[in-house]
SEZA-78295 format. One record per residue (C-alpha): residue number from 1; residue in one letter; y, x, z. Coordinates in steps of 0.5 Angstrom, whole numbers, padded with zeros to 4 digits. Each point is the difference from the previous one (the first is absolute). Last residue first. Layout:
<atoms>
<k=NUM; r=A; c2=Y; c1=X; c3=Z>;
...
</atoms>
This chain:
<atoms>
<k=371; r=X; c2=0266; c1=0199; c3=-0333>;
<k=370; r=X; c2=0006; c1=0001; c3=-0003>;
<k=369; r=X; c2=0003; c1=0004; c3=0005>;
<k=368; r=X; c2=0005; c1=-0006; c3=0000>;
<k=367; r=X; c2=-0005; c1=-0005; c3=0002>;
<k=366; r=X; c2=-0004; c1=0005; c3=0005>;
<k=365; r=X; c2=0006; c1=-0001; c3=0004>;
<k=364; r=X; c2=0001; c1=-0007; c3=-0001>;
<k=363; r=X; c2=-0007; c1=-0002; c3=0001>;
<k=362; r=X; c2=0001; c1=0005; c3=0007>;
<k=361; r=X; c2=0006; c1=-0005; c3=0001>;
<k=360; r=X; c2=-0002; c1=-0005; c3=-0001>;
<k=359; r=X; c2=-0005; c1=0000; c3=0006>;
<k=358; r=X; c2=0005; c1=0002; c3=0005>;
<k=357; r=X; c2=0005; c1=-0004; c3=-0001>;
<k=356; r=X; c2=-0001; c1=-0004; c3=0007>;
<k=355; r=X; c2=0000; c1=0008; c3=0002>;
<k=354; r=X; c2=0007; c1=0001; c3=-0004>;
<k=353; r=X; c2=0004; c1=-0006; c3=0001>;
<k=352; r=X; c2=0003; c1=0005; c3=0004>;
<k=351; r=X; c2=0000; c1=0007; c3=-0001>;
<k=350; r=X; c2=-0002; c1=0004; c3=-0006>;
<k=349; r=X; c2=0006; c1=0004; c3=-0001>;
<k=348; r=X; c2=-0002; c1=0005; c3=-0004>;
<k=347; r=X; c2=-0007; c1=0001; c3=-0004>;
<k=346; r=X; c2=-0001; c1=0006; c3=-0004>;
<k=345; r=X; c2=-0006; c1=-0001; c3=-0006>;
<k=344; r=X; c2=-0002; c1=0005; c3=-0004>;
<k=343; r=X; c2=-0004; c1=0001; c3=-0007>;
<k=342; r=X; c2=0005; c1=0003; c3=-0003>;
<k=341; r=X; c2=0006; c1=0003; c3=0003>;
<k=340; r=X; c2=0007; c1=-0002; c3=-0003>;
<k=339; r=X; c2=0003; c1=-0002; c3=0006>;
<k=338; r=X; c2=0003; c1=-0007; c3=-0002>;
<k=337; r=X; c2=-0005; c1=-0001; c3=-0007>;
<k=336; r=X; c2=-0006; c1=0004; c3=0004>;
<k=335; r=X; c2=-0001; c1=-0005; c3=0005>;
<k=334; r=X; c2=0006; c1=-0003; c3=0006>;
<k=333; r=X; c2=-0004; c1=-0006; c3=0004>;
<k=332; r=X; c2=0006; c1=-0002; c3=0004>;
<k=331; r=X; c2=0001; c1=-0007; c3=0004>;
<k=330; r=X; c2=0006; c1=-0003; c3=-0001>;
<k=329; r=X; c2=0008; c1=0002; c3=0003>;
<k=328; r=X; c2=0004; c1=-0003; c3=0006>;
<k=327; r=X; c2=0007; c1=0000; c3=-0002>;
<k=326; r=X; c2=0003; c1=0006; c3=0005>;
<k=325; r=X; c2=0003; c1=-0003; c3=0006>;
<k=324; r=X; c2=-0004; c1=0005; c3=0005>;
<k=323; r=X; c2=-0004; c1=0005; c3=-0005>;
<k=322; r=X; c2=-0005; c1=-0001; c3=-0006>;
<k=321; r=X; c2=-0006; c1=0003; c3=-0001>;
<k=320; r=X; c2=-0004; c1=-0003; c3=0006>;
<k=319; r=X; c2=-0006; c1=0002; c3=0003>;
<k=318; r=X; c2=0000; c1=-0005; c3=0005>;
<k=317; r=X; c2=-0002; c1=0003; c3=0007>;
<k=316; r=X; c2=-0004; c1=-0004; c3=0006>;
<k=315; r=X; c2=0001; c1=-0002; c3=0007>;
<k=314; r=X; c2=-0004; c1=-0003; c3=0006>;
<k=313; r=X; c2=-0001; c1=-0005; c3=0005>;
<k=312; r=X; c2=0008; c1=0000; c3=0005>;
<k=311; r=X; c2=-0002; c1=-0006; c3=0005>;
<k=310; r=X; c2=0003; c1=-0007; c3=-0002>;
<k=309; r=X; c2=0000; c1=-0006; c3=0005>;
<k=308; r=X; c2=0005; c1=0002; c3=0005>;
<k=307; r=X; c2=0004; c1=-0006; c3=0000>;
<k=306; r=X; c2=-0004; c1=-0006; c3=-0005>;
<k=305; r=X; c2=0001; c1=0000; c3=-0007>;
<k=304; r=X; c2=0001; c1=-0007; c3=0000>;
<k=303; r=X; c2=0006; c1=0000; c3=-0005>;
<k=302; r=X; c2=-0005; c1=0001; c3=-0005>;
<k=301; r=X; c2=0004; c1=0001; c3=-0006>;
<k=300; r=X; c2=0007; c1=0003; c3=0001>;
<k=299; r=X; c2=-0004; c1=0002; c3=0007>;
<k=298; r=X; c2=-0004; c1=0006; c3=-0004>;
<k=297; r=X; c2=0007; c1=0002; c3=-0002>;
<k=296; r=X; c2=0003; c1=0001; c3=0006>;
<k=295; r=X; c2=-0006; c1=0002; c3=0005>;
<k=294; r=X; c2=-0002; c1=0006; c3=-0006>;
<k=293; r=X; c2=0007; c1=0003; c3=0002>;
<k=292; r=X; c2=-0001; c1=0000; c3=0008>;
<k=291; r=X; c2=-0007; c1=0002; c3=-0003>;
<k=290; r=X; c2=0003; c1=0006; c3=-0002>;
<k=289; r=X; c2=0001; c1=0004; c3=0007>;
<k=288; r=X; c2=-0008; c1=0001; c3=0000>;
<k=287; r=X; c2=0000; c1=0006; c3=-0005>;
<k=286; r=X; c2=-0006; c1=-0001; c3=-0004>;
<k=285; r=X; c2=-0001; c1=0007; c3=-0001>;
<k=284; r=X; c2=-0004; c1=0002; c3=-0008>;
<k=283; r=X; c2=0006; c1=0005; c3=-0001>;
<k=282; r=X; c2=-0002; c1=0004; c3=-0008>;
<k=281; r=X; c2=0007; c1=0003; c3=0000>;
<k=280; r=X; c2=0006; c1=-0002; c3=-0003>;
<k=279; r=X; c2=0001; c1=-0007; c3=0001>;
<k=278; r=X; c2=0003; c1=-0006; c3=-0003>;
<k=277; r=X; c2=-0001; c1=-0007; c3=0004>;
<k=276; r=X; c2=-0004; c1=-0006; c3=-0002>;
<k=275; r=X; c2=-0003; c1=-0005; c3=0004>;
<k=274; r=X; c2=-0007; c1=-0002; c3=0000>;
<k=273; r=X; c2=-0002; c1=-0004; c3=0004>;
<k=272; r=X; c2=-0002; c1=-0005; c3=0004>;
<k=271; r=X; c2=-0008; c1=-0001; c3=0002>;
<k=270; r=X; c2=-0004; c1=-0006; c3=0003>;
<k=269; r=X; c2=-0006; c1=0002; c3=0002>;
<k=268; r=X; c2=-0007; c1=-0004; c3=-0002>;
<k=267; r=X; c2=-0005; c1=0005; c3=-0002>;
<k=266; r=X; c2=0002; c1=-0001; c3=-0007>;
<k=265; r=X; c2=0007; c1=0001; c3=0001>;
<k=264; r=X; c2=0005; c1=-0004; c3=0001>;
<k=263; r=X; c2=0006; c1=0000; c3=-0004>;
<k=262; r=X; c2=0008; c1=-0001; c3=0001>;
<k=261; r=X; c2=0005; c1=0004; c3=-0004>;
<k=260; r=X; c2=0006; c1=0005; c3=0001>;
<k=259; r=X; c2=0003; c1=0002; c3=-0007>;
<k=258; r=X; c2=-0003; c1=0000; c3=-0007>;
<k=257; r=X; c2=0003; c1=0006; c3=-0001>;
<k=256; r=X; c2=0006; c1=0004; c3=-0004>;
<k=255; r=X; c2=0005; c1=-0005; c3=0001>;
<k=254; r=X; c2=-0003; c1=-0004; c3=0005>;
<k=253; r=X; c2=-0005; c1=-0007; c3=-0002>;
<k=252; r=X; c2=0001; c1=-0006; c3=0002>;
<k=251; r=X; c2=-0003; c1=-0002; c3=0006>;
<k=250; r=X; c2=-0008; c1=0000; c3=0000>;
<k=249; r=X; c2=-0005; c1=-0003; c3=0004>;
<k=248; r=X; c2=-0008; c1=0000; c3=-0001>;
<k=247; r=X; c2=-0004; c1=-0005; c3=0001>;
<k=246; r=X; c2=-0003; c1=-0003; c3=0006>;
<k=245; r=X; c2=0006; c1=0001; c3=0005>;
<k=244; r=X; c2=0000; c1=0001; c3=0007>;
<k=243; r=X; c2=-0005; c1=0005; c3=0003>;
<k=242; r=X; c2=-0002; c1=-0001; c3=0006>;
<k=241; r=X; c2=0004; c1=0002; c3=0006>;
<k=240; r=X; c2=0001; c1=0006; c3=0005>;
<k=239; r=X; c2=0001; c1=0006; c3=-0006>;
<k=238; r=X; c2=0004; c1=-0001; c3=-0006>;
<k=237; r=X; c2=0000; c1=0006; c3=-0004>;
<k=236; r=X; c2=0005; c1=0005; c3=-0004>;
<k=235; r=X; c2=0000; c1=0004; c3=-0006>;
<k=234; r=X; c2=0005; c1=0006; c3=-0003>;
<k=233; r=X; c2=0002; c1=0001; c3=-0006>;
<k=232; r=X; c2=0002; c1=0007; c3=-0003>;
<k=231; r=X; c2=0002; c1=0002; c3=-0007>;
<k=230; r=X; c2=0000; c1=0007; c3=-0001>;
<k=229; r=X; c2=0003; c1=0002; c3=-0006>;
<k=228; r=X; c2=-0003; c1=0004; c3=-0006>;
<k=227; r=X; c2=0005; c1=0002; c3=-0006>;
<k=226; r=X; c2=-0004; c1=-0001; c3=-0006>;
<k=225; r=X; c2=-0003; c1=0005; c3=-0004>;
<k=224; r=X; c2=0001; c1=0001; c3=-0007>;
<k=223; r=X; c2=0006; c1=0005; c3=0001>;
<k=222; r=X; c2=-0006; c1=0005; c3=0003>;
<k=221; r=X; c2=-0003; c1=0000; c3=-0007>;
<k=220; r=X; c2=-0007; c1=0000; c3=0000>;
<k=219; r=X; c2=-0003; c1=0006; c3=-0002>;
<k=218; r=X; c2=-0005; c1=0002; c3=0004>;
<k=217; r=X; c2=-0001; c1=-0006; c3=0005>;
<k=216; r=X; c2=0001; c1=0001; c3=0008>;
<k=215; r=X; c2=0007; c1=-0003; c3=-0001>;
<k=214; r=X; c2=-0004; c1=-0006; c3=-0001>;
<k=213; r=X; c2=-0004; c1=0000; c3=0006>;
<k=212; r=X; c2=0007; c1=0002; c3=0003>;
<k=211; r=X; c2=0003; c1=-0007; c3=-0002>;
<k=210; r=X; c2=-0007; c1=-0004; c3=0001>;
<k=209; r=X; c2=-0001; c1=0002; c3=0007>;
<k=208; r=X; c2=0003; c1=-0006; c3=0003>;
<k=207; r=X; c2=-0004; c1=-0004; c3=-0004>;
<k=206; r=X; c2=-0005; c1=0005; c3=-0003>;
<k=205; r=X; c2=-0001; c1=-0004; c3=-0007>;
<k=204; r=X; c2=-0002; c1=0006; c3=-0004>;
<k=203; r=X; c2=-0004; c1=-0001; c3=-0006>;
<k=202; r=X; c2=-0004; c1=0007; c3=-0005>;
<k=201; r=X; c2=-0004; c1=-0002; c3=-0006>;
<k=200; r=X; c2=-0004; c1=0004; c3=-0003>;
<k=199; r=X; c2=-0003; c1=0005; c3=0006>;
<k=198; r=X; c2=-0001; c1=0006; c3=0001>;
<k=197; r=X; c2=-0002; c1=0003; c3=0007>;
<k=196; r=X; c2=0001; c1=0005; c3=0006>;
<k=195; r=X; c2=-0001; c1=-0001; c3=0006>;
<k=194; r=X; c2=0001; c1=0002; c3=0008>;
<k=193; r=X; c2=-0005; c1=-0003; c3=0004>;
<k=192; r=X; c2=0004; c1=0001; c3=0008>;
<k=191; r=X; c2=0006; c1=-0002; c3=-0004>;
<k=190; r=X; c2=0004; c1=0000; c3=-0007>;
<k=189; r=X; c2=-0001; c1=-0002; c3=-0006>;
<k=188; r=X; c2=0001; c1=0003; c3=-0006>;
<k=187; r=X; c2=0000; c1=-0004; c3=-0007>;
<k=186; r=X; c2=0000; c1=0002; c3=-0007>;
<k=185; r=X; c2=0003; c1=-0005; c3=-0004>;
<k=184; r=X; c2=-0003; c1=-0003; c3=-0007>;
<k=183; r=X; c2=0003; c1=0001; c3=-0008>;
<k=182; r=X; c2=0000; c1=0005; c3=-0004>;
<k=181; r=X; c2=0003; c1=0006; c3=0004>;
<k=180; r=X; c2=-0001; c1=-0003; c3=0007>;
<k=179; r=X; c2=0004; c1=-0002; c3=0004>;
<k=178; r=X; c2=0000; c1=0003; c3=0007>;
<k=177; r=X; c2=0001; c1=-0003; c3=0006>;
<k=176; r=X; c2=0002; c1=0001; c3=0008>;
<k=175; r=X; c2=-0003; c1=0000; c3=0007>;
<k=174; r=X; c2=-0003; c1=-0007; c3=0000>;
<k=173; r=X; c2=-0002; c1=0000; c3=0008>;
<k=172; r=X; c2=-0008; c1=-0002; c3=0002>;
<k=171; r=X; c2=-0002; c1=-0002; c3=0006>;
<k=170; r=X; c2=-0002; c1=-0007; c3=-0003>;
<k=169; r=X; c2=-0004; c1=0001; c3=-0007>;
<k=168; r=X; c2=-0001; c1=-0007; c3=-0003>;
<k=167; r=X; c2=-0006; c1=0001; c3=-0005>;
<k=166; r=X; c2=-0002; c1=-0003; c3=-0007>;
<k=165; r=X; c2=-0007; c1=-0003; c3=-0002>;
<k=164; r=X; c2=0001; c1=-0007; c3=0000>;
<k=163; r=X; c2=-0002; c1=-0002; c3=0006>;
<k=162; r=X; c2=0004; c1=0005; c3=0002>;
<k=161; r=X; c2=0007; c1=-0003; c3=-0003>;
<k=160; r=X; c2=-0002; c1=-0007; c3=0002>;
<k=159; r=X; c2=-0002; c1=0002; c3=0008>;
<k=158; r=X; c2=0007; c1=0004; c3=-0001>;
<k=157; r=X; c2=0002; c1=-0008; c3=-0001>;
<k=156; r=X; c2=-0002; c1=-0003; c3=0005>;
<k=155; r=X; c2=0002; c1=0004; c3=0005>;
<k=154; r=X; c2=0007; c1=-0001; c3=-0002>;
<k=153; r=X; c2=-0001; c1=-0007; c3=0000>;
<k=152; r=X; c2=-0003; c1=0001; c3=0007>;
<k=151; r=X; c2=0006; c1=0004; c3=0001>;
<k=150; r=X; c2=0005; c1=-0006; c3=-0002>;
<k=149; r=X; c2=-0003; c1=-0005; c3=0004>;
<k=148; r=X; c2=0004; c1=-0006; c3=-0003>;
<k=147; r=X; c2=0006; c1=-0005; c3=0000>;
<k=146; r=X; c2=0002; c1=-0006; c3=-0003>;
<k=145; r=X; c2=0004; c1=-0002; c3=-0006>;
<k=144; r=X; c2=-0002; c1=-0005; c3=-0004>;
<k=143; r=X; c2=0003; c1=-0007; c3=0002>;
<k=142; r=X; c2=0006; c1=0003; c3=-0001>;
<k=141; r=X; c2=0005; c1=-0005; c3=0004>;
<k=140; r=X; c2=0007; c1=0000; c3=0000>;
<k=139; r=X; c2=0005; c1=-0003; c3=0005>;
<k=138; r=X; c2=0006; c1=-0003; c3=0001>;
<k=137; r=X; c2=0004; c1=-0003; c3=0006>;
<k=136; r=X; c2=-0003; c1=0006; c3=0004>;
<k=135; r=X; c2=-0003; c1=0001; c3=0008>;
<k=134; r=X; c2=-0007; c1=0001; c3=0001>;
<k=133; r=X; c2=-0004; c1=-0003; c3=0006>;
<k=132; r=X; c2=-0004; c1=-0005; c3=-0003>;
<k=131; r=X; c2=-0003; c1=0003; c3=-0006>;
<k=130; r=X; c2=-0002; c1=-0004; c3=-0005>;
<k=129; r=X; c2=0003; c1=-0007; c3=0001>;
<k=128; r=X; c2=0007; c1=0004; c3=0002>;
<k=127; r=X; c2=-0001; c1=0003; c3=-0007>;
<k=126; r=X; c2=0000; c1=-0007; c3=-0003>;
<k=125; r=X; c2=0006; c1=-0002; c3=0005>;
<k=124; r=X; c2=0004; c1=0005; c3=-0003>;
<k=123; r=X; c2=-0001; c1=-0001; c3=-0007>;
<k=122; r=X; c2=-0005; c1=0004; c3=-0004>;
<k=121; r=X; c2=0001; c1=0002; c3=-0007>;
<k=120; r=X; c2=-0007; c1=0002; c3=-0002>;
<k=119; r=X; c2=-0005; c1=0006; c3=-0003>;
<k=118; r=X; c2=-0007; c1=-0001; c3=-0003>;
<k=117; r=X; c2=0000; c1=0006; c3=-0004>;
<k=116; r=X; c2=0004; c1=0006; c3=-0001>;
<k=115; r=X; c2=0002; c1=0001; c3=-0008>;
<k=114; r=X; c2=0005; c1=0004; c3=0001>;
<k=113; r=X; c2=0005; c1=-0004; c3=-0004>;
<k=112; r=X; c2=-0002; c1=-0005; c3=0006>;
<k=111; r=X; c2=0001; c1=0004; c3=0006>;
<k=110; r=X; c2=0007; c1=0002; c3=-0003>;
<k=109; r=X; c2=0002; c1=-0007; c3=0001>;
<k=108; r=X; c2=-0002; c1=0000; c3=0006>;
<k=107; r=X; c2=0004; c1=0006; c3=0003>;
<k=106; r=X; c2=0006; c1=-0003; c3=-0003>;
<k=105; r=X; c2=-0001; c1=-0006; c3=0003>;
<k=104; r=X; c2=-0002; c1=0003; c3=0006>;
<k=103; r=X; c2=0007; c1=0005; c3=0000>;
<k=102; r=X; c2=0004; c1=-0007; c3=-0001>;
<k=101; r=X; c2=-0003; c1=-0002; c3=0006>;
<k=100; r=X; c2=0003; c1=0005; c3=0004>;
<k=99; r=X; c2=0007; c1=-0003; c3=0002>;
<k=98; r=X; c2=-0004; c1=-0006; c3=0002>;
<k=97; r=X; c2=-0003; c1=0004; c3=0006>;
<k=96; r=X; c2=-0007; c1=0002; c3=0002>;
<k=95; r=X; c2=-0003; c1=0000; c3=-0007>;
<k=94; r=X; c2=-0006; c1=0001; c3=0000>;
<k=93; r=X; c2=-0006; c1=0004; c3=-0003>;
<k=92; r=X; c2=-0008; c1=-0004; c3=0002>;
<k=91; r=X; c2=-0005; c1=0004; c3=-0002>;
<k=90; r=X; c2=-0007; c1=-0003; c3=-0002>;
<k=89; r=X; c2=-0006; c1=0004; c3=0005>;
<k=88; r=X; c2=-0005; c1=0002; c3=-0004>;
<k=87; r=X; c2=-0004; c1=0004; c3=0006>;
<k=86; r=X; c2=-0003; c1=0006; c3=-0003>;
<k=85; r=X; c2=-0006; c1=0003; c3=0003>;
<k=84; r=X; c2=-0004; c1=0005; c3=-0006>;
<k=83; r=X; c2=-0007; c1=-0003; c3=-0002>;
<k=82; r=X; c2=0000; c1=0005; c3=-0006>;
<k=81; r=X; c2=0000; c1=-0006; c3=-0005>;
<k=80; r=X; c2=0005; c1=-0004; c3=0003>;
<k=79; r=X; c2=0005; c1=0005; c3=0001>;
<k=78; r=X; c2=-0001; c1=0002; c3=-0007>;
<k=77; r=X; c2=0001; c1=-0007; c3=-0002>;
<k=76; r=X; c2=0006; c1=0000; c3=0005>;
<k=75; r=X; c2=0003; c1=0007; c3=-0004>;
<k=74; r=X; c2=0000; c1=-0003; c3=-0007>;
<k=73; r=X; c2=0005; c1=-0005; c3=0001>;
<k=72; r=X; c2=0004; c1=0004; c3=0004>;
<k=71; r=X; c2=0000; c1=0006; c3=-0003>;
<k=70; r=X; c2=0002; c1=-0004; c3=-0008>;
<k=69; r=X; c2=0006; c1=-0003; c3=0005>;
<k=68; r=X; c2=0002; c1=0006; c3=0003>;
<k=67; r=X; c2=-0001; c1=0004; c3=-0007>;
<k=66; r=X; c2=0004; c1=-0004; c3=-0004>;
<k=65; r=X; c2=0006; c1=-0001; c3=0005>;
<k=64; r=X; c2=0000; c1=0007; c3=0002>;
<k=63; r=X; c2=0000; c1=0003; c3=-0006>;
<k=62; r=X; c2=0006; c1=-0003; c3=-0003>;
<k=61; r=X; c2=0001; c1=-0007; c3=-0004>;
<k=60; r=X; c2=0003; c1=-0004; c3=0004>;
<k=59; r=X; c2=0003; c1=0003; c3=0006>;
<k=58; r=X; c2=-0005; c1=0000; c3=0006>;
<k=57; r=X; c2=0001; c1=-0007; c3=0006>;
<k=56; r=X; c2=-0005; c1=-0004; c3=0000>;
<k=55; r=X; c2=-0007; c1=0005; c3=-0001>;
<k=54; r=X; c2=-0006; c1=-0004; c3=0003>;
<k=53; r=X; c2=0001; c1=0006; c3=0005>;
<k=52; r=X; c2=-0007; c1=0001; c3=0004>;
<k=51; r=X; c2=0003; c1=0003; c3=0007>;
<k=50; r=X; c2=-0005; c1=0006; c3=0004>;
<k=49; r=X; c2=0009; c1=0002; c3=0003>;
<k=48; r=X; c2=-0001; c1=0007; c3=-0001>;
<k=47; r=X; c2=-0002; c1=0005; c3=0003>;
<k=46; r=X; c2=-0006; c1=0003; c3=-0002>;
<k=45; r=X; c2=0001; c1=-0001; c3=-0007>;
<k=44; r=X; c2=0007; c1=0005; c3=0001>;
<k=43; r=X; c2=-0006; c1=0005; c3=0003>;
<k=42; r=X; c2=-0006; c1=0001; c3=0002>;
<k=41; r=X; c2=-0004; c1=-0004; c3=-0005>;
<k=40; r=X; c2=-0005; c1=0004; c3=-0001>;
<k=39; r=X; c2=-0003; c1=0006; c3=0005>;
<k=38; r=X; c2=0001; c1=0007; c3=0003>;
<k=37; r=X; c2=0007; c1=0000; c3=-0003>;
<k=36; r=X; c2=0001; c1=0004; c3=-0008>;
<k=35; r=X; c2=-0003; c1=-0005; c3=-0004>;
<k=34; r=X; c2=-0003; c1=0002; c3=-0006>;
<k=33; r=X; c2=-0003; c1=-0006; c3=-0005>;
<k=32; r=X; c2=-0006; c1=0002; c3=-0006>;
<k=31; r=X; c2=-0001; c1=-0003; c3=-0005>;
<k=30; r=X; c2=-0006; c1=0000; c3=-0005>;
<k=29; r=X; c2=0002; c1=-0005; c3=-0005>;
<k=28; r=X; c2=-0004; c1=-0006; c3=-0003>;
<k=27; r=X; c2=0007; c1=-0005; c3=0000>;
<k=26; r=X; c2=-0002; c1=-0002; c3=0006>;
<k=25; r=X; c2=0001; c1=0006; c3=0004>;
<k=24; r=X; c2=0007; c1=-0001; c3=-0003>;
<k=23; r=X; c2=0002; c1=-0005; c3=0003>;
<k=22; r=X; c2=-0003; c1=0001; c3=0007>;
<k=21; r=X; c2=0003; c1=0007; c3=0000>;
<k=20; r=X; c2=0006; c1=-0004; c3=-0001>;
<k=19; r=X; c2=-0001; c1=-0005; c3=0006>;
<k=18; r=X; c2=-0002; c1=0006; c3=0004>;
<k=17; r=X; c2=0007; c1=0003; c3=-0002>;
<k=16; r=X; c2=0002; c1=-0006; c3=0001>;
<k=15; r=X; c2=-0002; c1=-0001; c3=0007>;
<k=14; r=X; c2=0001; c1=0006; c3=0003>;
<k=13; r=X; c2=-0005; c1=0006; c3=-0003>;
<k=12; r=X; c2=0005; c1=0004; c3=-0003>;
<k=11; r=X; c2=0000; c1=0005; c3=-0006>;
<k=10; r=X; c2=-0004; c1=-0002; c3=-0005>;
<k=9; r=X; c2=-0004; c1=0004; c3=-0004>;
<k=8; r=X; c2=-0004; c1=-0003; c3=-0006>;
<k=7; r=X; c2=-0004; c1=0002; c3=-0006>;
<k=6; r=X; c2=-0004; c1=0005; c3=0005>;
<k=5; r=X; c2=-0003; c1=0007; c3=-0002>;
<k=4; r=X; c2=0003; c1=0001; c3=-0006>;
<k=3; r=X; c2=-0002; c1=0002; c3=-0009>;
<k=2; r=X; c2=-0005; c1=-0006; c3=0002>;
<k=1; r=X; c2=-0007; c1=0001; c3=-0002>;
</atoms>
């Protein structure tokens, strides 16, 4: 009989901590995934945009490349198989002015050391041919992208993690850790069903959470630690007319973002969004006054945009580790050779590509612990 009562615990139910705990469960491990909300998937995997990046634009050789792309190959099986709705749409990035044709040259080129397949150099006319409506002289074509149900997907893999004997505890705080004399972690949860548990393995993947879940940990060094900052982008719909565009309609990415893009969503809505301000409390507003700002951009590549047409949808939070005109940094899977615990894995600044990436990452998480 195990010396602990779990193998796992991880601390995060949104879609990488499921992904994870997915992960590990398939490994043979007893896993057990806290989420301090009354329910998966509340926080940054509520509010995102549902996009499946092919994984164009990561630098070469950094997490966020690899695992985007290795996610999306396996994230449409998954899908498939647990009849998740998934719409693989294609994405089309234009250029809306010469002066940015340079950019798509670049982004391509990136796009083929990452190994992203299928895509292609389209001339104005041939992206005319394939979505009337939008403006550009150049354009890209990823024909993998798409967009999907992410709470289904989350669904679907608390069913896995179940079905393989673990658990997800909603309701339940992770209060702090101990590492153990010889290995392992005791674990206090908080709550209305307060616990007390050892486990070998500890994960933290709690998004906005991730820095104070690491505080959290006995014996992590505070300097470890990234700094958290709040990166706010907020979205818009189209109302009074169908959707325009089949696929998914990207300008050249923002420093720091992907900047303002076009998807309908599986229910037909066409969305825009999101942008990307730096803010200091988690504020989910949509601040009507700005949709003037969101009119100018959108009409860079629909100049039929009509007047009127967006109504204020919805806003999410980045954890972001990096603040306004900082170079944007990779994906953080920090183990004991930066923190020096054994057996924890902390998670920092798991923002996009991160649900595309999802799958990857929980196999990249249960890599490094040597699993």
């Amino acid at each position: 009989m195990s010396e602990f009562d779990l193998d796992a615990i991880i601390v995060g139910a949104g879609a990488v901590g499921l992904a994870t705990g997915y992960a590990l469960s398939r490994r043979g491990l007893s896993v057990v995934v806290v989420e301090k909300e009354k329910a998966i998937g509340q926080g940054v995997s509520a509010r995102n945009s549902e996009v499946v990046h092919a994984g164009l634009y990561y630098p070469t050789g950094s997490l966020k490349a690899k695992l985007c792309v290795e996610g999306r190959r396996l994230l449409y099986p998954f899908l498939d198989a647990h009849n998740v709705a998934y719409d693989r749409c294609g994405k089309l990035v234009v250029a809306t002015q010469d002066s940015e044709m340079e950019r798509l040259d670049a982004i391509m080129l990136q796009a083929q050391t990452n190994n992203v397949e299928g895509m292609r150099v389209l001339t104005a006319a041939q992206v005319h041919a394939l979505e009337p409506e939008v403006k550009a002289v150049m354009g890209l074509e990823s024909p993998e992208s798409g967009v999907f149900d992410s709470h289904g997907y989350m669904v679907a893999l608390q069913g896995e993690i179940e079905a393989a004997g673990g658990a997800v505890v909603v309701a339940t705080p992770f209060e702090r850790a101990e590492p153990l004399a010889g290995g392992g972690f005791r674990v206090l949860t908080g709550g209305t069903d307060p616990s007390d548990l050892t486990c070998r393995y500890l994960v933290t993947c709690a998004g906005l959470g991730a820095q104070d879940a690491a505080a959290r940990i006995e014996g992590f060094d505070p300097a470890q630690i990234p700094k958290l900052h709040y990166g706010k982008g907020v979205y818009f719909v189209l109302t009074g007319r169908k959707a325009p565009f089949q696929r998914l309609v990207y300008p050249p990415p923002i420093p720091g973002a992907l900047g303002v893009h076009y998807r309908r969503d599986l229910g037909g809505q066409a969305v825009f969004g999101p942008d990307l301000a730096y803010v200091e409390t988690e504020d989910y507003s949509v601040d009507p006054a700005k949709a003037q700002g969101f009119y100018d951009y959108i009409r860079k590549f629909w100049p039929g945009l009509p007047d009127g047409g967006l109504t204020p949808d919805y806003a999410g939070i980045r954890p972001k580790i990096h603040g306004p005109g900082e170079a944007q940094p990779d994906f953080r899977i920090d183990i004991e050779a930066d923190h020096g615990i054994a057996g924890l894995a902390a998670m920092f600044g798991i923002e996009s590509p991160g649900l595309t990436s999802s799958l990857a990452l929980g196999e990249e998480v249960a890599k490094r612990l040597g699993l």
